[in-house]
C-alpha positions as CSV (number, residue, x, y, z in Angstrom):
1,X,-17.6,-9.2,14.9
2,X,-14.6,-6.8,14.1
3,X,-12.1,-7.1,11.7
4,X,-9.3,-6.2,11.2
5,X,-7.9,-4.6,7.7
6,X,-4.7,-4.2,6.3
7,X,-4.0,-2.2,3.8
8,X,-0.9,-2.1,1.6
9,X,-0.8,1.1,-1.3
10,X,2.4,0.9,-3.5
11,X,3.6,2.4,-6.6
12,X,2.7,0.6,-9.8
13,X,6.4,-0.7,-10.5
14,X,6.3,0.2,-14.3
15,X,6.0,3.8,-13.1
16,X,9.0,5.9,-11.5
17,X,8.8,6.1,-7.6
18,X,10.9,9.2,-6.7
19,X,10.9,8.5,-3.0
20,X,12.0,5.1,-3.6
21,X,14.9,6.5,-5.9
22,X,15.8,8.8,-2.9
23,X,16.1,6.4,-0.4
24,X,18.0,3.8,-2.6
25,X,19.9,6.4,-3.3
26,X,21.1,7.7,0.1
27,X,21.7,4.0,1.5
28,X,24.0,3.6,-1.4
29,X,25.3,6.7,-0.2
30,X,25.3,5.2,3.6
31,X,27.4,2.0,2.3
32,X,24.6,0.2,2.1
33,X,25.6,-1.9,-2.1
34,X,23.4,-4.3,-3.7
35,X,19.8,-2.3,-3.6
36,X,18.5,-3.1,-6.7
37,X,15.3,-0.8,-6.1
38,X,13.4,0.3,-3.4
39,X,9.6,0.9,-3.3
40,X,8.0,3.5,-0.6
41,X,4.0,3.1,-0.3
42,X,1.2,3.6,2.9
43,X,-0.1,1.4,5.2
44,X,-3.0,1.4,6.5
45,X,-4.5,-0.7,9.5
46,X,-8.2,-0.5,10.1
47,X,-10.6,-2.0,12.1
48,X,-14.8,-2.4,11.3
49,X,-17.8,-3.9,12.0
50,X,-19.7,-4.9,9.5
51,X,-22.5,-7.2,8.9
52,X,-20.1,-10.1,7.3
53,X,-16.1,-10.4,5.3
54,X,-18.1,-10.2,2.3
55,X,-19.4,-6.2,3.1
56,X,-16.5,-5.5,4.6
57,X,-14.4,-6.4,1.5
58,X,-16.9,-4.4,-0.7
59,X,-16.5,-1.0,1.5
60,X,-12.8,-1.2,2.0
61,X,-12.3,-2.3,-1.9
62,X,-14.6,0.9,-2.6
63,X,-12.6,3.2,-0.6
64,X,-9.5,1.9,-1.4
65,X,-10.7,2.7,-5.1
66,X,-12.2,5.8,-4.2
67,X,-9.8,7.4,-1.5
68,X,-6.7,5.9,-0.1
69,X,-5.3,5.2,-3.4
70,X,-4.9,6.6,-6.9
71,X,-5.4,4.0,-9.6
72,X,-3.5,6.0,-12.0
73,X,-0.4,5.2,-10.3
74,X,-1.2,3.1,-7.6
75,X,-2.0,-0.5,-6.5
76,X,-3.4,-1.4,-3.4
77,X,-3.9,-5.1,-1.7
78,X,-6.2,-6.1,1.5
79,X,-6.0,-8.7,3.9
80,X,-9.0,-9.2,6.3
81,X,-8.4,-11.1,9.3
């Protein structure tokens, strides 16, 4: 069975996100009133074959962790369909 991942990495929101800042920035510029904040992060959609959810939870929680985000600064969240 395949199964497919996404993946969501943002910006831990008690830390500065300079990207955001520049684009809520340059839509106020465009007109664009009321942004309160805006957050830029990745994601990611993959697709496996493990044995069962469970593994497949474990490896993508692990790389996650590992690889396609920094915990310092980062949080990540998965939904397996």
């Amino acid at each position: 069975m395949i199964f497919s991942v996404q993946v969501k990495v943002m910006p831990l929101k008690e830390l500065l996100d300079p990207q955001g800042k520049a684009v809520q920035n340059a839509l106020e510029h465009l007109g664009y009133n009321g942004i309160s904040a805006v957050h830029v992060g990745k994601y990611l959609e993959i697709e496996l074959n493990p044995a069962d959810q469970a593994i497949a939870r474990r490896q993508l929680d692990e790389a996650c962790h590992k690889f396609l985000s920094n915990p310092v600064i980062e949080d990540y969240r998965l939904e397996i369909e």
